[in-house]
VOBA-1610 file (N, C-alpha, C; in pm, whole numbers, padded with zeros to 5 digits, always signed):
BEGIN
Unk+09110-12372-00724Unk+09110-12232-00767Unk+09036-12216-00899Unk+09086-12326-00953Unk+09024-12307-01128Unk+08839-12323-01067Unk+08791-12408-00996Unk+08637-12461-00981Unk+08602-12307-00944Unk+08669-12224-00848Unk+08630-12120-00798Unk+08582-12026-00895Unk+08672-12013-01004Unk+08693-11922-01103Unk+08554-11930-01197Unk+08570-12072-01204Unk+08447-12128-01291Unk+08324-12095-01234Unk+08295-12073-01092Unk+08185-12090-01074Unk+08128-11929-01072Unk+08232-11867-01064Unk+08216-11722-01030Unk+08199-11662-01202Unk+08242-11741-01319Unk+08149-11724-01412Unk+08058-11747-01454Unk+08047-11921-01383Unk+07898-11935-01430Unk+07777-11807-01412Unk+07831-11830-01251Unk+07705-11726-01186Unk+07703-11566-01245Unk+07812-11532-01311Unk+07776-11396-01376Unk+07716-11434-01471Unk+07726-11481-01574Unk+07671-11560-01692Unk+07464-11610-01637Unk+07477-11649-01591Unk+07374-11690-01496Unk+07243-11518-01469Unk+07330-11470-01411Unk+07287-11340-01347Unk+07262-11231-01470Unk+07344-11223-01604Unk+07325-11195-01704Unk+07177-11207-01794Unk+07209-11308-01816Unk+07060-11398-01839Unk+06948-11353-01754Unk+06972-11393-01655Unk+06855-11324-01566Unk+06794-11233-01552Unk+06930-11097-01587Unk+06897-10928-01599Unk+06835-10944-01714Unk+06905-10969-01841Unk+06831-10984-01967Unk+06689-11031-01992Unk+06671-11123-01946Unk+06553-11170-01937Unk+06410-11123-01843Unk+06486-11023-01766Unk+06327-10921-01683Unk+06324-10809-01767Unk+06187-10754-01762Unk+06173-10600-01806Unk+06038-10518-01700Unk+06028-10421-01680Unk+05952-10344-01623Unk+05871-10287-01694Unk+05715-10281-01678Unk+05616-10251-01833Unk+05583-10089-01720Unk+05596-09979-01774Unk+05555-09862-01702Unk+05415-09863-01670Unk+05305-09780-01644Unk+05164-09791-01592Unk+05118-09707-01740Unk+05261-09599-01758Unk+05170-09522-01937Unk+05289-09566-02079Unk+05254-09728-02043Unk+05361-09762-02182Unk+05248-09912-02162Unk+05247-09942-02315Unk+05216-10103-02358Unk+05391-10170-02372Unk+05344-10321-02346Unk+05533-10379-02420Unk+05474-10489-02500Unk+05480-10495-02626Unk+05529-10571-02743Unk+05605-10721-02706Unk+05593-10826-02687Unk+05707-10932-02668Unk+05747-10966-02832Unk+05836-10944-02881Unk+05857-11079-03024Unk+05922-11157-03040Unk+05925-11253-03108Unk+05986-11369-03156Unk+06017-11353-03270Unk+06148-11331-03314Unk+06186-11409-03438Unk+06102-11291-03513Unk+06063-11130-03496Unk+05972-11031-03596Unk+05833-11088-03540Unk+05804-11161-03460Unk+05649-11196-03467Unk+05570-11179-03323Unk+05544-11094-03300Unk+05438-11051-03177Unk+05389-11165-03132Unk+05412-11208-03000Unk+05402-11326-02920Unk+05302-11263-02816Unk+05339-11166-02782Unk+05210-11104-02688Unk+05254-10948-02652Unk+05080-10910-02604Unk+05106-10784-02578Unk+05077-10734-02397Unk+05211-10700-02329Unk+05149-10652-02198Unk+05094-10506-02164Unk+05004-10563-02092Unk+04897-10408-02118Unk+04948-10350-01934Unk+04938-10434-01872Unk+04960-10381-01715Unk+05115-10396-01665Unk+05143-10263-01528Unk+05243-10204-01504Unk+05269-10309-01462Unk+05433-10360-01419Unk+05473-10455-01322Unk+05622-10524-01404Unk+05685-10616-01329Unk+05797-10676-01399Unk+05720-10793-01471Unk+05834-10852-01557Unk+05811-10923-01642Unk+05892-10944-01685Unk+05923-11165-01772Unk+06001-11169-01815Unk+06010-11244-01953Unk+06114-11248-02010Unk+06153-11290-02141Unk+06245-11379-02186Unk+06236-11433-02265Unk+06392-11525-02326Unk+06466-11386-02342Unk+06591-11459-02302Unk+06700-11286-02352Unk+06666-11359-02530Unk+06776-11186-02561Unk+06753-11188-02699Unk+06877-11243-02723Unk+06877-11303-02855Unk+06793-11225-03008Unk+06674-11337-02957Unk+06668-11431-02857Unk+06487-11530-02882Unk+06425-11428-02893Unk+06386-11335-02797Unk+06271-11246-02784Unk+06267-11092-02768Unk+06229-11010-02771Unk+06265-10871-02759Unk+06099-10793-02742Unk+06126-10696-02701Unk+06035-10571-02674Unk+06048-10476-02688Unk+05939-10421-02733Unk+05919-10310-02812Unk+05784-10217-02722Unk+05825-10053-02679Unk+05722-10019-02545Unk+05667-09923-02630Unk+05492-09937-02643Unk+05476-09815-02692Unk+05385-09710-02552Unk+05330-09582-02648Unk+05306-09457-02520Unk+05150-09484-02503Unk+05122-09533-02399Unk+04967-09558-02351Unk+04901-09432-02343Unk+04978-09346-02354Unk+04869-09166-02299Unk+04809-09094-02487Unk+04734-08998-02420Unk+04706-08962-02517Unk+04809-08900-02598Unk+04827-08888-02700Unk+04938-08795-02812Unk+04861-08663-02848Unk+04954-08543-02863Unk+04910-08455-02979Unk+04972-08467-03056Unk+04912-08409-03179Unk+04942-08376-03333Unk+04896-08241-03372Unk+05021-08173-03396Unk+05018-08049-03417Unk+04983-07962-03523Unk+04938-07905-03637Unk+05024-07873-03775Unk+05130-07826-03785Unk+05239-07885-03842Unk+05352-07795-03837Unk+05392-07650-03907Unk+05268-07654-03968Unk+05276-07530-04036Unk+05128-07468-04062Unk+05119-07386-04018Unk+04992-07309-04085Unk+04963-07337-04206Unk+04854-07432-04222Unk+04816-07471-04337Unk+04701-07340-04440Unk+04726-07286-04538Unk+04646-07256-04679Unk+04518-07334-04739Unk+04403-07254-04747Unk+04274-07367-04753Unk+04208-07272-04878Unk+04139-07312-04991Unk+04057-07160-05035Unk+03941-07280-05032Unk+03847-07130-05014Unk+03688-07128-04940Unk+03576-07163-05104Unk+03467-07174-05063Unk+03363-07199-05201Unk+03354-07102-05277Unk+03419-06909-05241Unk+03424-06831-05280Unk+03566-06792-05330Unk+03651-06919-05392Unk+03786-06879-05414Unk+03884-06780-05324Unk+03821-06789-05204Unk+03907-06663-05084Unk+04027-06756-05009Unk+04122-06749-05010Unk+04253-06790-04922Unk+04203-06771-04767Unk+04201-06925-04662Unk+04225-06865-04529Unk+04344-06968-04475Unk+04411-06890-04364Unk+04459-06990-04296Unk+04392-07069-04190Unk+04457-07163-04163Unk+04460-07240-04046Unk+04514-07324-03974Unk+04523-07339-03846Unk+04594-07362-03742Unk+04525-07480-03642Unk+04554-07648-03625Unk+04485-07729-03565Unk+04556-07801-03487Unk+04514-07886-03404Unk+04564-07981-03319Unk+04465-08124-03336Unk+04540-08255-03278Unk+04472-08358-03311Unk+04537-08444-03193Unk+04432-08491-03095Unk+04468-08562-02989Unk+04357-08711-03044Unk+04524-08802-03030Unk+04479-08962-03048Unk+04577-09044-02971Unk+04539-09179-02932Unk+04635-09284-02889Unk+04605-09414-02884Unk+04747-09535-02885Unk+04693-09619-02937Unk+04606-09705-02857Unk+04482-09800-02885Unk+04399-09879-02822Unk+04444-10006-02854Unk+04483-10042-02972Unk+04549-10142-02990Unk+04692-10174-02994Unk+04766-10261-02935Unk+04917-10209-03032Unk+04930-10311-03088Unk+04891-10438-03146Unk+04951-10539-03226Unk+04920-10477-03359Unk+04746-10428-03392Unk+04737-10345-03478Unk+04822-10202-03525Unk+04830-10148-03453Unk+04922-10043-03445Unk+05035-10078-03533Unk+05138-10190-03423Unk+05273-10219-03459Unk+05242-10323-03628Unk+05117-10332-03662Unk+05143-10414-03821Unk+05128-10260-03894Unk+05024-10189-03861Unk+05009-10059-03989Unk+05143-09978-03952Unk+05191-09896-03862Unk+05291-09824-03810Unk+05394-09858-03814Unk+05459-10022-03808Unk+05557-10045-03743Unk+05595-10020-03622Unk+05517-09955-03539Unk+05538-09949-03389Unk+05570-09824-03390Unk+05592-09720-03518Unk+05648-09583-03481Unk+05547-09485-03533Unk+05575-09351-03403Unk+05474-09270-03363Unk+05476-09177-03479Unk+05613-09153-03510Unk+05669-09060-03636Unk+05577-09072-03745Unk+05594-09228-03795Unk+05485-09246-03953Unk+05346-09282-03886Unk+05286-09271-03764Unk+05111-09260-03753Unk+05124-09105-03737Unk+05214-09043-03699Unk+05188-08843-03738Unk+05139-08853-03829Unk+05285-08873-03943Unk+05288-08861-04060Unk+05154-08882-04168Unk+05123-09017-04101Unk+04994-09012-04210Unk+04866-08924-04129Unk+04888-08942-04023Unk+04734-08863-03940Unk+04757-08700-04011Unk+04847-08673-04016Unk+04840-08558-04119Unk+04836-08527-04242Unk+04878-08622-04305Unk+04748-08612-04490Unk+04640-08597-04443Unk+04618-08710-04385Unk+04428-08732-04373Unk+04384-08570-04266Unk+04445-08571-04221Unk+04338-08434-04141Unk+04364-08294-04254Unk+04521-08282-04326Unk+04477-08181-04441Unk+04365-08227-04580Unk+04395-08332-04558Unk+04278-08356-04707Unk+04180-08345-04666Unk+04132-08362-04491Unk+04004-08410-04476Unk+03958-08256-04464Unk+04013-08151-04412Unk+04003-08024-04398Unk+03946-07927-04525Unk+04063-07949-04663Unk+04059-07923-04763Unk+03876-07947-04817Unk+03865-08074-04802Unk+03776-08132-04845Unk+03623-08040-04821Unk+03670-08038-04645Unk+03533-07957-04580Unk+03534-07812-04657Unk+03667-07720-04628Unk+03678-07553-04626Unk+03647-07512-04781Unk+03647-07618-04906Unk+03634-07607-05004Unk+03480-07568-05073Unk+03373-07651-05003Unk+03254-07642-04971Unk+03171-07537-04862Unk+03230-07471-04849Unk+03199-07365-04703Unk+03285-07272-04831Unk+03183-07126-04768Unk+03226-06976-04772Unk+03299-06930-04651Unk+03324-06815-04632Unk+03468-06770-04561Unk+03346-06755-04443Unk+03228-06690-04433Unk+03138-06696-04285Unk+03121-06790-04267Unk+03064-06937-04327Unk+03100-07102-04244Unk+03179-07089-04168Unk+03320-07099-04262Unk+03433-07115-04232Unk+03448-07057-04052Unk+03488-06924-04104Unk+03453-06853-03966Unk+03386-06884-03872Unk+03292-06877-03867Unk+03207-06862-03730Unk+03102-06982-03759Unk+02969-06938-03873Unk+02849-06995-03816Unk+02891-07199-03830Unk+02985-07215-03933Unk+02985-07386-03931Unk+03138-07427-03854Unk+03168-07382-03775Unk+03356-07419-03762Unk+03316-07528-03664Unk+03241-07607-03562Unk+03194-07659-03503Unk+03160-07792-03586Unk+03097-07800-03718Unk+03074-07879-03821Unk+03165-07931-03887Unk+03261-07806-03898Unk+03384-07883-03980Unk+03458-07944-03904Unk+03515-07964-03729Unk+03555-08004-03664Unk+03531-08158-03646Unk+03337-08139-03621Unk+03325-08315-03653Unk+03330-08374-03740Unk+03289-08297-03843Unk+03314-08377-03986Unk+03448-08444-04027Unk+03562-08355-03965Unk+03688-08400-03999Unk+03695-08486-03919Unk+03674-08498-03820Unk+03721-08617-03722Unk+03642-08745-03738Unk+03531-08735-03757Unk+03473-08885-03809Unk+03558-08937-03948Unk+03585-08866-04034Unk+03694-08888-04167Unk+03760-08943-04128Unk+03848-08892-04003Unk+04009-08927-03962Unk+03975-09070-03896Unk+03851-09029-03846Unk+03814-09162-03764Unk+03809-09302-03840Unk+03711-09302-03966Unk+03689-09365-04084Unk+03822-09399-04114Unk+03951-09326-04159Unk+04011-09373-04205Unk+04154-09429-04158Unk+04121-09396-03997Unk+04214-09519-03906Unk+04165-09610-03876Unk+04029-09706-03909Unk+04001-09765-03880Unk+04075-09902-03866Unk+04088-09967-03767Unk+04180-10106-03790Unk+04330-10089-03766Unk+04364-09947-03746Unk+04536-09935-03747Unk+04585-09936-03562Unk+04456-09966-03501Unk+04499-09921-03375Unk+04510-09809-03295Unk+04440-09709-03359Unk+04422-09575-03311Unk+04324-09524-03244Unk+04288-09465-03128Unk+04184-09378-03177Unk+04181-09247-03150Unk+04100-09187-03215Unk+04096-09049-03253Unk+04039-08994-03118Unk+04096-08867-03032Unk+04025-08828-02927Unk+03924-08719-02917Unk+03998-08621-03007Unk+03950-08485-03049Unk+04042-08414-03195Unk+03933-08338-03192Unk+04011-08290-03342Unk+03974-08145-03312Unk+04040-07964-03309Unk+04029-07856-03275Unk+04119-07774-03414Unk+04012-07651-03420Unk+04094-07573-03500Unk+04096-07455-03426Unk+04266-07402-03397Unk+04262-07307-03333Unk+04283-07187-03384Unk+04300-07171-03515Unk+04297-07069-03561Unk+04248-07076-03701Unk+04138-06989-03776Unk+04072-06963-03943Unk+04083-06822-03888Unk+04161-06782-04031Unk+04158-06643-04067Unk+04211-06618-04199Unk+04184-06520-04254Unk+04262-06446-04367Unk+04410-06490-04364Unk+04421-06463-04520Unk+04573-06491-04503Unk+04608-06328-04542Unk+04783-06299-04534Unk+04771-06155-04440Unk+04782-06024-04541Unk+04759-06076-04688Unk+04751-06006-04803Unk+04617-05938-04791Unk+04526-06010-04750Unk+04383-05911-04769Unk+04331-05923-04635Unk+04388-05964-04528Unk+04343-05911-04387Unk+04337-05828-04358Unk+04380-05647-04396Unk+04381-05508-04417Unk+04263-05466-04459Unk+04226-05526-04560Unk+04142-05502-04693Unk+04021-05536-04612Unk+03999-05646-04542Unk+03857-05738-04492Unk+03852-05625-04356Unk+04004-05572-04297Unk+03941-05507-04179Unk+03868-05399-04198Unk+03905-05322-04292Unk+03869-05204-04404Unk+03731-05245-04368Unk+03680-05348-04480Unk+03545-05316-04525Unk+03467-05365-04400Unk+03480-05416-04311Unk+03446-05427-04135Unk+03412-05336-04092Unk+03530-05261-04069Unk+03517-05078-04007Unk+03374-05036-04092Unk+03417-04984-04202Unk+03305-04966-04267Unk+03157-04993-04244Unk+03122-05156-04257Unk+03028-05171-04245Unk+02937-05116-04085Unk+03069-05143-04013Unk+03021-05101-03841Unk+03024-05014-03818Unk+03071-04886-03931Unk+03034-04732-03898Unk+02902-04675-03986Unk+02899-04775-04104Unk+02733-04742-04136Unk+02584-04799-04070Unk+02629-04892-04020Unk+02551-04944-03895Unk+02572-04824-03797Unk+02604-04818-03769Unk+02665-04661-03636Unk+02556-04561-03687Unk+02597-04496-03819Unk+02518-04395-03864Unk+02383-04404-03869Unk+02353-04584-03927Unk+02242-04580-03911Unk+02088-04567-03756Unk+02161-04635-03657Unk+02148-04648-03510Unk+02109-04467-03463Unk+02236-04398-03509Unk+02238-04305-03505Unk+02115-04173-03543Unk+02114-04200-03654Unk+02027-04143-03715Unk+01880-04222-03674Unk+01842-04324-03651Unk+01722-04349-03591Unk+01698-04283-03455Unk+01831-04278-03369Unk+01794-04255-03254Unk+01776-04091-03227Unk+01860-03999-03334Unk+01853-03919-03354Unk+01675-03845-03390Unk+01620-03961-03446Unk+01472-03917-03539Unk+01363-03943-03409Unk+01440-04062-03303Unk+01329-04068-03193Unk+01323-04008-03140Unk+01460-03935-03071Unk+01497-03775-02995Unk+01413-03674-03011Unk+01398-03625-03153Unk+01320-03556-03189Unk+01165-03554-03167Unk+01115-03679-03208Unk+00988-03715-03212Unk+00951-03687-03052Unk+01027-03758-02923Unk+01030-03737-02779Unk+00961-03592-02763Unk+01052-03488-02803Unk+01108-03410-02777Unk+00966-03333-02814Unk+00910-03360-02957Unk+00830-03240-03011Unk+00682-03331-02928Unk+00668-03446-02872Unk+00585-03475-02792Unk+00593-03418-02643Unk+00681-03379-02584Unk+00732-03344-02492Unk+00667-03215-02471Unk+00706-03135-02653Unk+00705-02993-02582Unk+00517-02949-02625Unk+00464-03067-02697Unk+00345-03081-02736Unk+00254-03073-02585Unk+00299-03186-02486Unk+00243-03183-02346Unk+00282-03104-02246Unk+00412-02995-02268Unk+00403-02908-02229Unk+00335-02732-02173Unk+00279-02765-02371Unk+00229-02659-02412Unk+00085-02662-02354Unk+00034-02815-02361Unk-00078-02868-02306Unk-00109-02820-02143Unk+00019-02876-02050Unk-00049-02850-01971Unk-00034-02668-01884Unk+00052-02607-01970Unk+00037-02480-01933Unk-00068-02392-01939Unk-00107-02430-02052Unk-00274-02418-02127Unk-00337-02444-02025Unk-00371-02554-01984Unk-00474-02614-01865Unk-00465-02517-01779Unk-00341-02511-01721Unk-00303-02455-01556Unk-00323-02285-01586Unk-00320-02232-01720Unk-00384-02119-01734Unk-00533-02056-01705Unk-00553-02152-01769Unk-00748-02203-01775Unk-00801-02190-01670Unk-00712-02258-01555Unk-00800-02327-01414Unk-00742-02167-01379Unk-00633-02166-01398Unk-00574-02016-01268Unk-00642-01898-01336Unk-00702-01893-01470Unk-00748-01705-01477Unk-00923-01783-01385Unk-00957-01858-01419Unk-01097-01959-01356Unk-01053-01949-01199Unk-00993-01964-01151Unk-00982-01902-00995Unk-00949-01764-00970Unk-00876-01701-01039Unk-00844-01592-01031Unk-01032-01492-01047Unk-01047-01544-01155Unk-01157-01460-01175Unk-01286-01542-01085Unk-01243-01628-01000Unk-01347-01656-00916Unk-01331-01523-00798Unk-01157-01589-00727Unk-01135-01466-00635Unk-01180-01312-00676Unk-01171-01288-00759Unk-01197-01137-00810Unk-01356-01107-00792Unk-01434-01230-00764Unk-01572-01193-00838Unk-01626-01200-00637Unk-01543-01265-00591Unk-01554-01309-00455Unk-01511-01193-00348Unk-01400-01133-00397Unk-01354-01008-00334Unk-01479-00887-00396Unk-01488-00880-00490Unk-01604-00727-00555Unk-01737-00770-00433Unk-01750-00917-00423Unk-01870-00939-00362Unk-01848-00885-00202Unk-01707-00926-00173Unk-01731-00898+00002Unk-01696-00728-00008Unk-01622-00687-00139Unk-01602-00516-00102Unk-01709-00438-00131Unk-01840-00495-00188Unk-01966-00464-00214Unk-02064-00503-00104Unk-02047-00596-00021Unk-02119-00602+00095Unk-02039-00512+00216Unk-01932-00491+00236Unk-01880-00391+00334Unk-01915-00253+00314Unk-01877-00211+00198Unk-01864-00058+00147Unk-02039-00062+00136Unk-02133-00157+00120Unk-02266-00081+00120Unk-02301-00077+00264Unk-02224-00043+00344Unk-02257-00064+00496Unk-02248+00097+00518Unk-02104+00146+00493Unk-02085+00254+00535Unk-02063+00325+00386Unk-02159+00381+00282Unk-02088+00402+00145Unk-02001+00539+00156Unk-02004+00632+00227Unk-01915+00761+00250Unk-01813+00704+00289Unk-01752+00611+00367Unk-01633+00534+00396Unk-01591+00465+00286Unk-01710+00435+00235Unk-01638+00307+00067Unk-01601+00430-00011Unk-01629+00529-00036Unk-01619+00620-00131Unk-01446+00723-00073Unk-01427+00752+00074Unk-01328+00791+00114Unk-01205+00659+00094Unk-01251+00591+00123Unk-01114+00425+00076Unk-01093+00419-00023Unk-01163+00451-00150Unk-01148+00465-00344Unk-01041+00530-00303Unk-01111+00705-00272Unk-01024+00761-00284Unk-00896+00796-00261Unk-00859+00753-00116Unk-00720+00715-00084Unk-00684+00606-00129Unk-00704+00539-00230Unk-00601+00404-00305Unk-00628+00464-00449Unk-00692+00575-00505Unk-00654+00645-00601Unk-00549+00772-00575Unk-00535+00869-00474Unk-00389+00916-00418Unk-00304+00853-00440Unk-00295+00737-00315Unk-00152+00635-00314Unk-00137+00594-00470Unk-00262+00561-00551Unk-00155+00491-00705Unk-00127+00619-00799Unk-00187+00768-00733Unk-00122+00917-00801Unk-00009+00930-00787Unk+00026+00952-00621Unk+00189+00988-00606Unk+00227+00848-00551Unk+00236+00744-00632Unk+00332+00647-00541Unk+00510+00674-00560Unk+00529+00800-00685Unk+00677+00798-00659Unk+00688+00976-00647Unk+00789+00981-00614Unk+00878+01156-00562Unk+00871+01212-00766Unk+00906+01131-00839Unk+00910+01231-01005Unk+00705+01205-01043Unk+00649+01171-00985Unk+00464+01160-01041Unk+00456+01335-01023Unk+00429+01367-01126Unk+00344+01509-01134Unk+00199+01491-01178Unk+00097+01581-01097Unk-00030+01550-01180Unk-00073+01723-01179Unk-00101+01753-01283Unk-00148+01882-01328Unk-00287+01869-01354Unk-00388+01919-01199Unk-00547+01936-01185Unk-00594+02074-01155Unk-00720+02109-01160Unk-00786+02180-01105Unk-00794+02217-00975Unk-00752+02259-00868Unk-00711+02221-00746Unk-00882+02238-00675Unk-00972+02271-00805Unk-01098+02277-00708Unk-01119+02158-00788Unk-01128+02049-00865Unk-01149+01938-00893Unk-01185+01863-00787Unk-01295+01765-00836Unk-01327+01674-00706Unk-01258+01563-00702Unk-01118+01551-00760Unk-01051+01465-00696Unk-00965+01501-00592Unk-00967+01634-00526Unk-00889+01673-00416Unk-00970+01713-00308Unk-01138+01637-00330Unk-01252+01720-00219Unk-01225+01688-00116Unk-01140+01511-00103Unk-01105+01524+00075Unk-01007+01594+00124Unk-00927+01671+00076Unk-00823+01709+00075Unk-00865+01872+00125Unk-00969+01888+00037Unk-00987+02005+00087Unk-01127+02009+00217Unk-01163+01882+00217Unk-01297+01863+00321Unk-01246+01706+00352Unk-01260+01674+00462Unk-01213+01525+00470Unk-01340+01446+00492Unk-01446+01533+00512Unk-01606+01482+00447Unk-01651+01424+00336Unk-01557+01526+00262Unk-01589+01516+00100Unk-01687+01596+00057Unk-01767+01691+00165Unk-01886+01744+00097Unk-01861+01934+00071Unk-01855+01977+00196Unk-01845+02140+00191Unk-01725+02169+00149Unk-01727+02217+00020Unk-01591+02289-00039Unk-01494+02343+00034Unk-01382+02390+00072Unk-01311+02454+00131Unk-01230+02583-00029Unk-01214+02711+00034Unk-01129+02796-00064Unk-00944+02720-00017Unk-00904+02715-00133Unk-00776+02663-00104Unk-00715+02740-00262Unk-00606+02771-00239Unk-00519+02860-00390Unk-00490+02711-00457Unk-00482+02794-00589Unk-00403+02707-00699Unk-00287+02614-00620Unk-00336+02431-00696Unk-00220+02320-00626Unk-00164+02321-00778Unk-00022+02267-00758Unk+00067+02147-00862Unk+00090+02079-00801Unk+00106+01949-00813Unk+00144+01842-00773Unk+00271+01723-00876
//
């Protein structure tokens, strides 16, 4: 009974050891082996694996993926023009080495933040100090991005890091004179306005008095040509009412005269006060036109 007992500890004892002594390395973790504080090796690939149990040996897993690094606070920068801006960044790195790593770091992610963030505010400081608030802004923010990151780069060198990207997601005013800057914005983009304005206003015009310049032009013309036909037709009609009427001229002379009637009385109020022996009523009183007729006093 006692051998039984015994053996059923060995074998836990046994099986102990055994558990102790495997570990599982993930596919996005490195594992550390040490001895005694002293890095014996580093496993880089997923799979089991084993160890002296401890205290011989122990492991330590660090994070194979990339990390961010945040600012934790909206960092304060002033520009080459003594102007306050904020800003707002991120910083993606991870480790390539970890024996290096675990001598500068100690193996912890906390103090490689920690310092990756001096170095990216000093390195920042360094740039935004040298730049005016339009660098800053817009035309160099692209510049200051690499510039900082080769710095950061420079000055992890050897710790086991590397740097992936470096982004600033936000430069702006800080919020005392962000009012003030929108102010003089508006401004400037409503005297730009006026000005746009007023040019386009001066071309309008200019259009306009060319416009009514080729207007005037071609009414002129189309006057020209039309009294120039008109007084062709006119000269064209006298010609054919001068070749008809010299055919029959007592007929040309009776046709005057009835289209001088019709434009006498063309209305019921036309009065014409004549001579009623006047020879403008000779057809009237002869439809010859020649032998007088006695006829009494007309009004008309």
């Amino acid at each position: 009974m006692n051998r039984i007992i015994l053996a059923i500890v060995a074998l836990a004892v046994v099986l102990g050891i055994l558990v102790s002594s495997m570990f599982v390395v993930d596919q996005r973790q490195y594992a550390a082996v040490f001895a005694l504080g002293e890095i014996k090796r580093v496993i880089k690939s997923p799979g089991l694996n084993f160890k002296w149990p401890a205290p011989l040996e122990n492991v330590v897993f660090l994070d194979k993926r990339v990390l961010t690094l945040q600012s934790p606070e909206t960092d304060r920068f002033i520009t080459a023009e003594k102007k306050n801006v904020v800003v707002d960044w991120y910083l993606k790195w991870r480790i390539v080495n970890p024996t290096e790593f675990i001598r500068s770091y100690g193996g912890s992610e906390q103090r490689a933040n920690d310092r990756l963030y001096q170095i990216v505010k000093a390195a920042l400081n360094e740039q935004i100090t040298r730049r005016t608030v339009g660098q800053v802004l817009a035309s160099e923010r692209d510049k200051i991005m690499t510039d900082v990151q080769k710095v950061i780069t420079q000055s992890v060198s050897g710790t086991g890091l590397q740097i992936v990207d470096m982004r600033l997601t936000r430069v702006d005013f800080v919020a005392d004179i962000t009012q003030s800057v929108y102010r003089r914005m508006a401004a400037e983009r409503k005297r730009v306005a006026n000005e746009l304005r007023s040019t386009g206003q001066a071309e309008a015009e200019k259009i306009r008095a060319e416009a009514d310049k080729q207007r005037e032009i071609l009414i002129a013309d189309a006057y020209s040509r039309a009294q120039t036909v008109k007084g062709e037709g006119d000269a064209k009609a006298s010609e054919i009412y001068a070749k008809a009427f010299g055919q029959n001229p007592k007929f040309a002379e009776f046709y005057r005269s009835l289209e001088a009637y019709r434009a006498s009385f063309n209305s019921r109020n036309d009065v014409v006060v004549l001579d009623p022996s006047s020879a403008f009523f000779r057809f009237f009183r002869n439809p010859d036109g020649d032998a007088p007729a006695k006829v009494g006093p007309a009004r008309h």
